[in-house]
PASEDO-899424 format. One line per field, with one value per atom (N, C-alpha, C): x, y negated, z negated; atom name. Coordinates in nm, 3 decimals. Example, Ala and Ser with C-alpha at 12.3 -4.5 7.8 and 13.67 -1.06 7.14 Angstrom:
BEGIN
x <- 1.319 / 1.230 / 1.320 / 1.285 / 1.367 / 1.290 .
y <- 0.569 / 0.450 / 0.330 / 0.225 / 0.106 / -0.003 .
z <- -0.780 / -0.780 / -0.780 / -0.708 / -0.714 / -0.787 .
dopa <- N / CA / C / N / CA / C .
***
This chain:
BEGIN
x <- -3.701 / -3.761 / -3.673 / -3.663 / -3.556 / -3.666 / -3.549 / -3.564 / -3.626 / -3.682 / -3.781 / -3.670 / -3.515 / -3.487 / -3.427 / -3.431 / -3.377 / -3.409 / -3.505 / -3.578 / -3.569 / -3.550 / -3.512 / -3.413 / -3.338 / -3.207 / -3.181 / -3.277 / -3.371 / -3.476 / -3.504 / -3.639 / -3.701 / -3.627 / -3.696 / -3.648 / -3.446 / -3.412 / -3.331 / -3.357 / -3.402 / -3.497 / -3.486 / -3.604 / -3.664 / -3.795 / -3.892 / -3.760 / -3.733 / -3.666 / -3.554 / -3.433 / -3.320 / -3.322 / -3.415 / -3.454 / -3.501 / -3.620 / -3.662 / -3.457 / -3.415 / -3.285 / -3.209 / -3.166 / -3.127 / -3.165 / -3.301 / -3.364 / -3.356 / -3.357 / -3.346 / -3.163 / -3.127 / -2.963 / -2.950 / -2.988 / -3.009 / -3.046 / -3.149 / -3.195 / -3.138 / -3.097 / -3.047 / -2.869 / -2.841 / -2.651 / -2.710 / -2.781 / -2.838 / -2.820 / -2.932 / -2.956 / -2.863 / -2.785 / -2.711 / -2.532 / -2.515 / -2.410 / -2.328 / -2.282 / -2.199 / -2.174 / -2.085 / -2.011 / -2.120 / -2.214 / -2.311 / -2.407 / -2.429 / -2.521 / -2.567 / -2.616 / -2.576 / -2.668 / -2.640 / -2.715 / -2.853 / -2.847 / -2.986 / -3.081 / -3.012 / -3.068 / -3.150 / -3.079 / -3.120 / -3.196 / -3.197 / -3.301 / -3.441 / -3.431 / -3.541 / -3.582 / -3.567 / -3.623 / -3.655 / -3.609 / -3.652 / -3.788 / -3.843 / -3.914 / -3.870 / -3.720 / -3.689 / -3.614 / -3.545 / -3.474 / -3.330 / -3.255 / -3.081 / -3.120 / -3.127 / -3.066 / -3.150 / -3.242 / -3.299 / -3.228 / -3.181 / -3.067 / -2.942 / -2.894 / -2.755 / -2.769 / -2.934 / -2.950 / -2.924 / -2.925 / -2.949 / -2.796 / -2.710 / -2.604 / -2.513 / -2.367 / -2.321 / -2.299 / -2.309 / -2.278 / -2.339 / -2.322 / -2.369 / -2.247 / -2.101 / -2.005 / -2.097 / -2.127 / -2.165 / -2.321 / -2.380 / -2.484 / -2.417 / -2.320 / -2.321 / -2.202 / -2.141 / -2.100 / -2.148 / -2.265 / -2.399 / -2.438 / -2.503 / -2.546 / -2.402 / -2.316 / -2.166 / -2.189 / -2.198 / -2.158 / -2.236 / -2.366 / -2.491 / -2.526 / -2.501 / -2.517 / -2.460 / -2.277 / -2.187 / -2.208 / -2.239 / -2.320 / -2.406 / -2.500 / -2.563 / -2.510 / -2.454 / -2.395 / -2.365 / -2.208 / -2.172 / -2.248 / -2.335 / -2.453 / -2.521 / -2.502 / -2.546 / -2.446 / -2.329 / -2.246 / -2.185 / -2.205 / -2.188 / -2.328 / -2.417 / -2.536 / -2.526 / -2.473 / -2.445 / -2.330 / -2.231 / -2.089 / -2.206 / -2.241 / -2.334 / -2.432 / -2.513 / -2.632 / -2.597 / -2.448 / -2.428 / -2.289 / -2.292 / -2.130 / -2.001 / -2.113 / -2.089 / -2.067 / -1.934 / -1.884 / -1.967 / -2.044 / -2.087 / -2.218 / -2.268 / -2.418 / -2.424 / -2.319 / -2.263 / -2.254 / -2.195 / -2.091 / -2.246 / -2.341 / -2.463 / -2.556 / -2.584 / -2.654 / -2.617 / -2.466 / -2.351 / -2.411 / -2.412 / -2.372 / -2.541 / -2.614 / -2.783 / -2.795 / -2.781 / -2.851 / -2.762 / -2.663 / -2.577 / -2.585 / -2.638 / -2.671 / -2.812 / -2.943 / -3.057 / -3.081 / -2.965 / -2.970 / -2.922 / -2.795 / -2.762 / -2.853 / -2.940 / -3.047 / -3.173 / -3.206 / -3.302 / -3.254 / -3.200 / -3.145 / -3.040 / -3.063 / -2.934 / -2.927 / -3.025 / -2.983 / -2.898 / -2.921 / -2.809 / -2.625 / -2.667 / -2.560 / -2.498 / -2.546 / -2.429 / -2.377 / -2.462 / -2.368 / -2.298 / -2.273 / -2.215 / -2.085 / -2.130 / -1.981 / -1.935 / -1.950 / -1.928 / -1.881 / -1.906 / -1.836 / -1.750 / -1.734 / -1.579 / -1.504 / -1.463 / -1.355 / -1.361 / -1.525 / -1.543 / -1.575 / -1.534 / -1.551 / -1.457 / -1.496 / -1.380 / -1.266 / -1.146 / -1.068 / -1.106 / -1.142 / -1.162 / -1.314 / -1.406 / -1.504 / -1.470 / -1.386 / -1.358 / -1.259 / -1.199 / -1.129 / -1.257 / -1.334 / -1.451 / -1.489 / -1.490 / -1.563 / -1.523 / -1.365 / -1.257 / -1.269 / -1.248 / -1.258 / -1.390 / -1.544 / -1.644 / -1.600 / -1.551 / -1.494 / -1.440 / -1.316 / -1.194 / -1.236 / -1.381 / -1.434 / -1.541 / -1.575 / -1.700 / -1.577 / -1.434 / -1.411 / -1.367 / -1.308 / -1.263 / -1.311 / -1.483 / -1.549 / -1.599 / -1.587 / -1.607 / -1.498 / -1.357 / -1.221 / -1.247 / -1.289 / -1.285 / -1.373 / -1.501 / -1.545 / -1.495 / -1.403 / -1.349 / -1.218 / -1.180 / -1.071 / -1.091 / -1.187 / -1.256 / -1.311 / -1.400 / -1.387 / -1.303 / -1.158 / -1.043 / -1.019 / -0.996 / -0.994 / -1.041 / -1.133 / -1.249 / -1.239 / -1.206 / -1.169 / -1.289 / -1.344 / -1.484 / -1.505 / -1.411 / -1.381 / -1.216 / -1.218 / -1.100 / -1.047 / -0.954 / -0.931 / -0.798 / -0.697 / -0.596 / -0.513 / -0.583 / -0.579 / -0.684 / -0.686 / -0.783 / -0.848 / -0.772 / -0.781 / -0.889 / -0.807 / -0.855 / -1.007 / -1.027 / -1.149 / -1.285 / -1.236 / -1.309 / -1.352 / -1.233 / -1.283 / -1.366 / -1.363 / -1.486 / -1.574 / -1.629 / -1.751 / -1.800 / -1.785 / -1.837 / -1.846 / -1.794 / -1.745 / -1.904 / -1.900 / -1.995 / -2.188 / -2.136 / -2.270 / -2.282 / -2.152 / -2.133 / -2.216 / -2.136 / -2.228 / -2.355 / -2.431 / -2.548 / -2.624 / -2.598 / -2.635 / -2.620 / -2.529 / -2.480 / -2.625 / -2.651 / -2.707 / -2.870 / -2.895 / -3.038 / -3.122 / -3.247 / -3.375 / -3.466 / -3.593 / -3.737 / -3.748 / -3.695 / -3.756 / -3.690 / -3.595 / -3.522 / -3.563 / -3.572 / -3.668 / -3.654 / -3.595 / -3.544 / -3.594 / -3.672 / -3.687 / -3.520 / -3.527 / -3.404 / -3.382 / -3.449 / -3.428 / -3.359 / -3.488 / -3.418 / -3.294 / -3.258 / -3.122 / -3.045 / -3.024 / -2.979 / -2.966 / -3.054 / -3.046 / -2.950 / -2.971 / -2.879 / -2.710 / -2.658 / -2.586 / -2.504 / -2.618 / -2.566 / -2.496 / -2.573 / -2.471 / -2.407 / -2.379 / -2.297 / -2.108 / -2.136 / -2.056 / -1.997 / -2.108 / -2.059 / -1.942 / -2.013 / -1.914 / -1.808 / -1.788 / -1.684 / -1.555 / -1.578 / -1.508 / -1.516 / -1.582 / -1.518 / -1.615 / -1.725 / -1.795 / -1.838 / -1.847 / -1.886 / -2.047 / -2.034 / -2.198 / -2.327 / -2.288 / -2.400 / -2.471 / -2.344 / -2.365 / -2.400 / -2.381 / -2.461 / -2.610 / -2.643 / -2.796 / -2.855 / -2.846 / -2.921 / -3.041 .
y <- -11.818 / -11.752 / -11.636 / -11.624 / -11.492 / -11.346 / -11.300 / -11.157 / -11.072 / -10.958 / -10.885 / -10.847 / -10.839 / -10.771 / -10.872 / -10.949 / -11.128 / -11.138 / -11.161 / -11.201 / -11.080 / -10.949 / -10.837 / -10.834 / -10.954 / -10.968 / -11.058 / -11.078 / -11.170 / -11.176 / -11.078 / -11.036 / -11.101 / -11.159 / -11.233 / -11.241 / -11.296 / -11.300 / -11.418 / -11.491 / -11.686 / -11.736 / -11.867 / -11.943 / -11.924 / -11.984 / -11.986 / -12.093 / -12.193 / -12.359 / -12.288 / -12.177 / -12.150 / -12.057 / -11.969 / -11.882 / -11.911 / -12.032 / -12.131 / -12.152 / -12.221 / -12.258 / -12.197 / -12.064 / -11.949 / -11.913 / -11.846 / -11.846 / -11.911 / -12.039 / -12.148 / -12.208 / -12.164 / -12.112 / -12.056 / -11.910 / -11.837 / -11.855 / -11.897 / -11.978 / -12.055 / -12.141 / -12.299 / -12.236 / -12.148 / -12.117 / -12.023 / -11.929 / -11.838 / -11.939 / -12.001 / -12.127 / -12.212 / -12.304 / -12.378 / -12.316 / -12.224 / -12.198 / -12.314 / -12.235 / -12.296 / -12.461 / -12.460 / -12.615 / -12.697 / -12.678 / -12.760 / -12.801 / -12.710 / -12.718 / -12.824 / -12.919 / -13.016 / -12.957 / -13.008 / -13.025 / -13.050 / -13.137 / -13.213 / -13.118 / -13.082 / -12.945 / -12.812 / -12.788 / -12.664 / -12.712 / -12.860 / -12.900 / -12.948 / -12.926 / -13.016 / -12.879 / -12.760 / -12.597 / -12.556 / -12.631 / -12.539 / -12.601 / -12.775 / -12.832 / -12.893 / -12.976 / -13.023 / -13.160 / -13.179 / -13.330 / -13.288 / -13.364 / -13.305 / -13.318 / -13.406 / -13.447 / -13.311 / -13.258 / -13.142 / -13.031 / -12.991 / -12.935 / -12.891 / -13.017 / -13.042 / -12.959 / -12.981 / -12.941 / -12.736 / -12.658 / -12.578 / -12.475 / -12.578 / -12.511 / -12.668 / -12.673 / -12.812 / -12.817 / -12.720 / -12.771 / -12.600 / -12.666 / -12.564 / -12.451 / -12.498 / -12.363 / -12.288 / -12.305 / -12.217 / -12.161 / -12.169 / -12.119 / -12.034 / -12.035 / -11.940 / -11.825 / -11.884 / -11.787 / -11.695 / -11.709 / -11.644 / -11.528 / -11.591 / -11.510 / -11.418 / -11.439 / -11.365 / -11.244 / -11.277 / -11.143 / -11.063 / -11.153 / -11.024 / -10.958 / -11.013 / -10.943 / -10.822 / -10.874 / -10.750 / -10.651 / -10.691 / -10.586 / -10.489 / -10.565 / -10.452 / -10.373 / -10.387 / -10.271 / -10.203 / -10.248 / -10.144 / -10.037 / -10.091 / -10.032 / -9.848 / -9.913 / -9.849 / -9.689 / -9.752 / -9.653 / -9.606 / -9.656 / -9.565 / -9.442 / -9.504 / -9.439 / -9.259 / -9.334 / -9.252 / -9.144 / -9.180 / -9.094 / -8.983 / -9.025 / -8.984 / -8.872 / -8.864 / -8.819 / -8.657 / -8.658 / -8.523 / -8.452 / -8.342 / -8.292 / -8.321 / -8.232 / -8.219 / -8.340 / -8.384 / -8.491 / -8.543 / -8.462 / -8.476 / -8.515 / -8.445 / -8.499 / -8.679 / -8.673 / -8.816 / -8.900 / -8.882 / -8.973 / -8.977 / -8.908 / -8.934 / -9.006 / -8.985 / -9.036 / -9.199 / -9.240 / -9.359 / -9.429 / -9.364 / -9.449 / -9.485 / -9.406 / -9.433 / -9.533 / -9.548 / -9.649 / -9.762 / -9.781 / -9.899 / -9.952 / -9.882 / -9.931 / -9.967 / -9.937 / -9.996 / -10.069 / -10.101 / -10.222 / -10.389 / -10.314 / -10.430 / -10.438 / -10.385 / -10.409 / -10.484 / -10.417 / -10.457 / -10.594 / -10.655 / -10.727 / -10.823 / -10.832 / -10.862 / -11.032 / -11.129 / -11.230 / -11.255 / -11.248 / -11.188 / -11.162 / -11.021 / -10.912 / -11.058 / -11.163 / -11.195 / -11.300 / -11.377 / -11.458 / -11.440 / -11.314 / -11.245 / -11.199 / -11.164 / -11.082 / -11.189 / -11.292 / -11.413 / -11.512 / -11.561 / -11.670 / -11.664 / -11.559 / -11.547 / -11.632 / -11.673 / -11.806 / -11.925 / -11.932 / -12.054 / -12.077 / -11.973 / -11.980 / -11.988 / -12.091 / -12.143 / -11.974 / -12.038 / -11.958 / -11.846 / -11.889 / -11.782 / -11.726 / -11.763 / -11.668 / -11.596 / -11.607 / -11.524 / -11.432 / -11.451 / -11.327 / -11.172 / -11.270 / -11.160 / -11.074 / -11.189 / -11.121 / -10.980 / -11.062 / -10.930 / -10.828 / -10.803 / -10.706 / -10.637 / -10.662 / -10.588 / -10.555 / -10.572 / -10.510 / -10.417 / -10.450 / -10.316 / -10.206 / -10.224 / -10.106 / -10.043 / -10.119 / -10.025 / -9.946 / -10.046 / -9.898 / -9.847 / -9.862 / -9.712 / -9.589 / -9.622 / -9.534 / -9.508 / -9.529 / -9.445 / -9.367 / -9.452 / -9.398 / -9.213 / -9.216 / -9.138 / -8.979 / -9.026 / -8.938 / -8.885 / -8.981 / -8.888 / -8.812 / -8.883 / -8.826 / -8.653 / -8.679 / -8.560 / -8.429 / -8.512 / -8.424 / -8.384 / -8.448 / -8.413 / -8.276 / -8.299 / -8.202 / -8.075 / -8.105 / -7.965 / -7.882 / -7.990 / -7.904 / -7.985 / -8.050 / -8.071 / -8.204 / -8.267 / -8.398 / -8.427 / -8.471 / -8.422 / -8.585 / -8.694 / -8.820 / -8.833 / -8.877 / -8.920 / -9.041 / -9.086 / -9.229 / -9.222 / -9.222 / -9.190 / -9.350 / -9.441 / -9.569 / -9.609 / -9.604 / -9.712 / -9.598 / -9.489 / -9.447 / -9.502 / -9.546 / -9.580 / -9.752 / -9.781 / -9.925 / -9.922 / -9.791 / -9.828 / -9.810 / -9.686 / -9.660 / -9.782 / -9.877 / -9.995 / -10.094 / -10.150 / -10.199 / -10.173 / -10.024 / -10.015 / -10.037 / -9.987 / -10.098 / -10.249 / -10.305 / -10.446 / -10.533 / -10.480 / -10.550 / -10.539 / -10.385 / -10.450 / -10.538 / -10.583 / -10.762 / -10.898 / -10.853 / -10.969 / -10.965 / -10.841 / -10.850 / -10.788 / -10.738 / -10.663 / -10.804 / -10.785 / -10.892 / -10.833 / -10.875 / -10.835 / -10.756 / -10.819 / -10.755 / -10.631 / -10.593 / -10.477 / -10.348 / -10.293 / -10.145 / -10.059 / -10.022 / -9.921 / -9.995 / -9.933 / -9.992 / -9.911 / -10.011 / -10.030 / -9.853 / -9.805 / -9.625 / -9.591 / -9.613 / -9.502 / -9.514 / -9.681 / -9.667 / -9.661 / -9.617 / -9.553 / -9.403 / -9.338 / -9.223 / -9.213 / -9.234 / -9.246 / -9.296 / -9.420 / -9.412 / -9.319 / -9.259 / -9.157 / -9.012 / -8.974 / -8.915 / -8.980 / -9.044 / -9.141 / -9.113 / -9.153 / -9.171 / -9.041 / -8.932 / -8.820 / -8.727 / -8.818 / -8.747 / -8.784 / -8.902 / -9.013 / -8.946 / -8.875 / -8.841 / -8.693 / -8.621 / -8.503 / -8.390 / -8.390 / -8.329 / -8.248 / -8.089 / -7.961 / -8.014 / -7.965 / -7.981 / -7.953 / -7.820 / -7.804 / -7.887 / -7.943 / -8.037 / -8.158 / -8.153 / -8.345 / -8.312 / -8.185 / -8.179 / -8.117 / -8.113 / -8.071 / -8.147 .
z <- -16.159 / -16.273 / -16.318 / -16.458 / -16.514 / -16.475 / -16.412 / -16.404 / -16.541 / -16.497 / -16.672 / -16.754 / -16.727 / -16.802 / -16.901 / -16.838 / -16.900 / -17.022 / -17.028 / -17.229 / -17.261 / -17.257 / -17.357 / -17.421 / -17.352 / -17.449 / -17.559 / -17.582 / -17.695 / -17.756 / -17.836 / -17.858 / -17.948 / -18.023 / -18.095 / -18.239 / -18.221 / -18.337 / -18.318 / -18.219 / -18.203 / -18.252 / -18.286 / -18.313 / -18.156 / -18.136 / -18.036 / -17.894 / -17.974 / -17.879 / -17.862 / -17.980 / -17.905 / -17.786 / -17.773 / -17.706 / -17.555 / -17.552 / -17.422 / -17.387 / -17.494 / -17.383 / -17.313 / -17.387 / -17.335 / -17.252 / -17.180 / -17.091 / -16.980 / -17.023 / -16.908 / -16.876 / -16.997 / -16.912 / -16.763 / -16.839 / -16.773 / -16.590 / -16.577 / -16.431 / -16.440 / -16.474 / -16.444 / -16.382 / -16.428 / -16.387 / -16.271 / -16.292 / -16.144 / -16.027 / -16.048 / -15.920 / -15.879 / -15.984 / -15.937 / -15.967 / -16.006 / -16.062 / -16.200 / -16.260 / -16.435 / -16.416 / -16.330 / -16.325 / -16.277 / -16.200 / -16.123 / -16.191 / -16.306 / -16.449 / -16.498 / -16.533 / -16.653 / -16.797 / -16.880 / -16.982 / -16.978 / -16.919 / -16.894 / -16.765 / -16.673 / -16.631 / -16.691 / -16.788 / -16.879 / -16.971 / -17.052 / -17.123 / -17.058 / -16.922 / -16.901 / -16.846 / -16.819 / -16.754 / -16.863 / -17.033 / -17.130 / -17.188 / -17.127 / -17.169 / -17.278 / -17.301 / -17.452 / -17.384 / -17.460 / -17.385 / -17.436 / -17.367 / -17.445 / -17.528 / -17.574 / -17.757 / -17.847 / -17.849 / -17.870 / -17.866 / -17.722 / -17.663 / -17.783 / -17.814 / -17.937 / -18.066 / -18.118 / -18.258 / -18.227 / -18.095 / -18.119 / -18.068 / -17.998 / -17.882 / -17.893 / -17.915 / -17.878 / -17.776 / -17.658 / -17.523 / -17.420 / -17.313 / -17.203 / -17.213 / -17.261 / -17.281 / -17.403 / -17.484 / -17.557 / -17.526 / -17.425 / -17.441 / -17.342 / -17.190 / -17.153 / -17.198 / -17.327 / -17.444 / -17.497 / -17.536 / -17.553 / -17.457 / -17.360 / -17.276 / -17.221 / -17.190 / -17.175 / -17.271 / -17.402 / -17.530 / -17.509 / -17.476 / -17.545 / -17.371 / -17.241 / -17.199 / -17.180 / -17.221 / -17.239 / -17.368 / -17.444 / -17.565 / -17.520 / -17.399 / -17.358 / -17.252 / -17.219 / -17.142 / -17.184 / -17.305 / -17.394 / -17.462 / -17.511 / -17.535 / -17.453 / -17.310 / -17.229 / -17.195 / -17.206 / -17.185 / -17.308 / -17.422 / -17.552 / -17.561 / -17.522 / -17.523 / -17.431 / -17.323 / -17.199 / -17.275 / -17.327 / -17.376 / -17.513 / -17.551 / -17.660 / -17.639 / -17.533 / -17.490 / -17.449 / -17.472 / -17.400 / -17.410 / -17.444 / -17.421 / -17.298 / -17.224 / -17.081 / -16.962 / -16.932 / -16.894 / -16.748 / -16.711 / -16.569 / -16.611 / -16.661 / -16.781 / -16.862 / -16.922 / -16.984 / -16.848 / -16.719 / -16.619 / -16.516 / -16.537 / -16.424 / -16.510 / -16.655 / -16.749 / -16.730 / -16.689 / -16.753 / -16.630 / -16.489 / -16.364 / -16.375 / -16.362 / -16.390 / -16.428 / -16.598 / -16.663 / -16.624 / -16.622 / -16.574 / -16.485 / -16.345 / -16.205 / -16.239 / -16.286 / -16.316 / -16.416 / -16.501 / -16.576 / -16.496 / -16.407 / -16.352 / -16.214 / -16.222 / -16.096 / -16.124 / -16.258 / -16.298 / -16.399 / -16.417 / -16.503 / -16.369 / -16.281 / -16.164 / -16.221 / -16.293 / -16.281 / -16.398 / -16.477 / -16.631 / -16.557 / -16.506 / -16.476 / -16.362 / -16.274 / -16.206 / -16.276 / -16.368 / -16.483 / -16.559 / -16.599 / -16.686 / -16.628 / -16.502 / -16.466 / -16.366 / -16.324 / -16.209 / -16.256 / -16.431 / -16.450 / -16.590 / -16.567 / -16.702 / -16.694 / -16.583 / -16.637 / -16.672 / -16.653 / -16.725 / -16.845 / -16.920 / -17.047 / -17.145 / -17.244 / -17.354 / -17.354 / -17.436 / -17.434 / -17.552 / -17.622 / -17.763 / -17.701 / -17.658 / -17.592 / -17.449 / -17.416 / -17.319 / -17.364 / -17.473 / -17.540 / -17.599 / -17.649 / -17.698 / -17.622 / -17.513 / -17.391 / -17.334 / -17.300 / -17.238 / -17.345 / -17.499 / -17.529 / -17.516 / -17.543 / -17.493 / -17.348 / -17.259 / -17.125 / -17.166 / -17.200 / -17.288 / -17.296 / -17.394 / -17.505 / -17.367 / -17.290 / -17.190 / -17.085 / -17.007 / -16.946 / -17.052 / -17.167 / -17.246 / -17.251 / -17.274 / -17.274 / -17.131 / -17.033 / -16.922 / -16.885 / -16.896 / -16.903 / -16.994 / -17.110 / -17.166 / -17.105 / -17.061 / -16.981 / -16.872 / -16.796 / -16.668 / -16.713 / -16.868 / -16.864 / -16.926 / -16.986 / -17.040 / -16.915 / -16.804 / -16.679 / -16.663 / -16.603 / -16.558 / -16.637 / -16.759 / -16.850 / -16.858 / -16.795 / -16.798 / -16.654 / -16.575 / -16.376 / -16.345 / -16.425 / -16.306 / -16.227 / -16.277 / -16.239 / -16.110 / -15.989 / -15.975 / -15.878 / -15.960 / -15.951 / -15.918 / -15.840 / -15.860 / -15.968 / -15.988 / -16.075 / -16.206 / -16.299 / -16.402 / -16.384 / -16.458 / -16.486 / -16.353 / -16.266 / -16.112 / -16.091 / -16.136 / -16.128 / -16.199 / -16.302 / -16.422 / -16.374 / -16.359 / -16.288 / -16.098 / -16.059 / -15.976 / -16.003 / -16.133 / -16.119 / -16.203 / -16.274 / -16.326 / -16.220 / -16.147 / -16.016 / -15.942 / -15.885 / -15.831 / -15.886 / -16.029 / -16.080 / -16.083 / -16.171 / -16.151 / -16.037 / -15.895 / -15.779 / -15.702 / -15.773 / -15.764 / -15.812 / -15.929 / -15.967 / -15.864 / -15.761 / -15.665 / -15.569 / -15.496 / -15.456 / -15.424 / -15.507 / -15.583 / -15.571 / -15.538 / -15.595 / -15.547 / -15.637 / -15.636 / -15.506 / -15.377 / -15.246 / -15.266 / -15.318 / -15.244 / -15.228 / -15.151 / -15.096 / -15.214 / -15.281 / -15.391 / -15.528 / -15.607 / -15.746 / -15.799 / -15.913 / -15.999 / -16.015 / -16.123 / -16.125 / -15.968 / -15.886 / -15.776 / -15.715 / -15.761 / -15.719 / -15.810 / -15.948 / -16.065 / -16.043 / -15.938 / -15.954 / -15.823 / -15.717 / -15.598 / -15.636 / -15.717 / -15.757 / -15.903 / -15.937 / -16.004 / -15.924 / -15.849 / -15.767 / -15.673 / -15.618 / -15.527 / -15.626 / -15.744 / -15.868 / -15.861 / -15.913 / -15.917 / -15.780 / -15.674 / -15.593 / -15.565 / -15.599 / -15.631 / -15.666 / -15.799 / -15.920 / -15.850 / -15.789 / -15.762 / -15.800 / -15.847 / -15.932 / -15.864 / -15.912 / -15.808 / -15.762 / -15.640 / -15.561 / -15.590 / -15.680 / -15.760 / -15.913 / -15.924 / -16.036 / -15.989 / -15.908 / -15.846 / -15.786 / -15.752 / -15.718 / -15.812 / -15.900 / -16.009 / -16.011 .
dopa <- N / CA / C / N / CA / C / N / CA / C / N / CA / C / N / CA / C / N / CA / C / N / CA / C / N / CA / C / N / CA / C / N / CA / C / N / CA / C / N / CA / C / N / CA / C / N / CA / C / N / CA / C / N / CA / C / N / CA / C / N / CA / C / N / CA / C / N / CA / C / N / CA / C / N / CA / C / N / CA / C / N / CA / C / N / CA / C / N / CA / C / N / CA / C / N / CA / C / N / CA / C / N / CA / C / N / CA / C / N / CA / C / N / CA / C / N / CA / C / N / CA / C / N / CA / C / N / CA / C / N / CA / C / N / CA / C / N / CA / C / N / CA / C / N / CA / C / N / CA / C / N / CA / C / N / CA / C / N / CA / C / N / CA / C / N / CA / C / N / CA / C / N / CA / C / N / CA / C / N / CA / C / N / CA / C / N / CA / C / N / CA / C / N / CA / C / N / CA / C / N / CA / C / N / CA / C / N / CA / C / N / CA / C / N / CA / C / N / CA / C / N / CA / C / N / CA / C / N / CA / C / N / CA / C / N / CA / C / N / CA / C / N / CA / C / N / CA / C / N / CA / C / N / CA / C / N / CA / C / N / CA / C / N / CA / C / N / CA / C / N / CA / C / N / CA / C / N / CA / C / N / CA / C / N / CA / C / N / CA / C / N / CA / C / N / CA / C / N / CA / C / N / CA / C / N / CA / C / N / CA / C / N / CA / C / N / CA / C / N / CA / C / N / CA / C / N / CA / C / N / CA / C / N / CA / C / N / CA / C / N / CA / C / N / CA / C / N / CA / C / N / CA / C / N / CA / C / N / CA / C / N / CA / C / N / CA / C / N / CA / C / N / CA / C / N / CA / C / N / CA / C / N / CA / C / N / CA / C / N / CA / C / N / CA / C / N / CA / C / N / CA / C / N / CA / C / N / CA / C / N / CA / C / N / CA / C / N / CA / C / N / CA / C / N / CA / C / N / CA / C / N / CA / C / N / CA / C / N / CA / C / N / CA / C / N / CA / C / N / CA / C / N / CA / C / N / CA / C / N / CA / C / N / CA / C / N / CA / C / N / CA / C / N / CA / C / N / CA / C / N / CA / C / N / CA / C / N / CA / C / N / CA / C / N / CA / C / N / CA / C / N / CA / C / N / CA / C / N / CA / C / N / CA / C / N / CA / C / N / CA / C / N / CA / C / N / CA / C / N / CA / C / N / CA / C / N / CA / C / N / CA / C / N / CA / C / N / CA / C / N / CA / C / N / CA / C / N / CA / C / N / CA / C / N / CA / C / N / CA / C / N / CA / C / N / CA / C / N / CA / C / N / CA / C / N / CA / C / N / CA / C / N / CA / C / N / CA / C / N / CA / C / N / CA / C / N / CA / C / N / CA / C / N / CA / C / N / CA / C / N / CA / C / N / CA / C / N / CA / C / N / CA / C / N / CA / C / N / CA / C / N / CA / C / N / CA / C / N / CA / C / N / CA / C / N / CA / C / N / CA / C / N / CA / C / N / CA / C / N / CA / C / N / CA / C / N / CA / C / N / CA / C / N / CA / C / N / CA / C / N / CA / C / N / CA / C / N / CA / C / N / CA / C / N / CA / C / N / CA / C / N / CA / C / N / CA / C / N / CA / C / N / CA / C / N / CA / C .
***
């Protein structure tokens, strides 16, 4: 069954049938993984028959084309939001690691299709793809580089910083589910400072 954060990424600017398929993408690549998929798998979890299937997606690459963009949209999303919310780079970079670690927690079945099967995707959708990547570390890139800037941030590597603190959200999607002792927030908030100390951030600014 899709995780809650699953159909928020579709609210309702599908028809009713493209939306069931999507959905049932969705589980059908969770469970069995991309290649193991068939067609006829995902049409029969959405309640349709292939040939149904055809009129709405020409193939299972493009539905998890789909689900690829828009889950990476939302992220982007998340961390433009985060760069936005605040001057103050430590404010922005705890705001960033938060919502990003409880999206991909709360959202973990999305977040491991999304970030687990990039290569199986056509060549011109996996270009899209990589650039929504590009543009999310840019903008985390930009916040530490902005810490750095300020003394409050203190990294050897700007770049290779930026790619852990996504990293470290990324894989809670691997392994997050319903059981896990921590609701999604509290471990948004734990990896928000986790992050922060990561990057260097004075002590008093991570217990705030």
């Amino acid at each position: 069954m899709n995780d809650p954060a699953t159909a928020a990424l579709w609210p309702g600017e599908r028809t009713e049938a493209a939306r069931r398929l999507l959905l049932a993408a969705v589980d059908s690549f969770a469970r069995r993984g991309y290649h193991a998929t068939t067609t006829r798998d995902i049409a029969t979890a959405a309640g349709m028959s292939p040939a149904a299937l055809y009129i709405h997606y020409p193939s299972k690459a493009a539905l998890l084309a789909e689900i690829s963009r828009t889950g990476h949209r939302a992220t982007l999303d998340l961390v433009e939001q985060a760069e936005a919310s605040a001057t103050d780079p430590v404010a922005q970079m705890r705001t960033l690691a938060e919502s990003f670690t409880t999206w991909h927690a709360r959202g973990h079945t999305v977040g491991r299709i999304v970030n687990h099967e990039l290569h199986a995707l056509p060549e011109e959708d996996f270009a899209a793809v990589a650039e929504l990547r590009i543009r999310i570390e840019e903008t985390v890139l930009r916040i530490i580089a902005r810490g750095v800037a300020e003394s409050v941030f203190q990294v050897p590597d700007q770049r290779t910083a930026a790619r852990a603190v996504t990293s470290l959200g990324i894989d809670v999607s691997r392994w997050y589910t319903e059981r896990s002792s921590e609701s999604p927030e509290e471990l948004g908030r734990r990896y928000g400072q986790l992050v922060l100390r990561m990057l260097g951030a004075p002590a008093a600014a991570i217990d705030d």
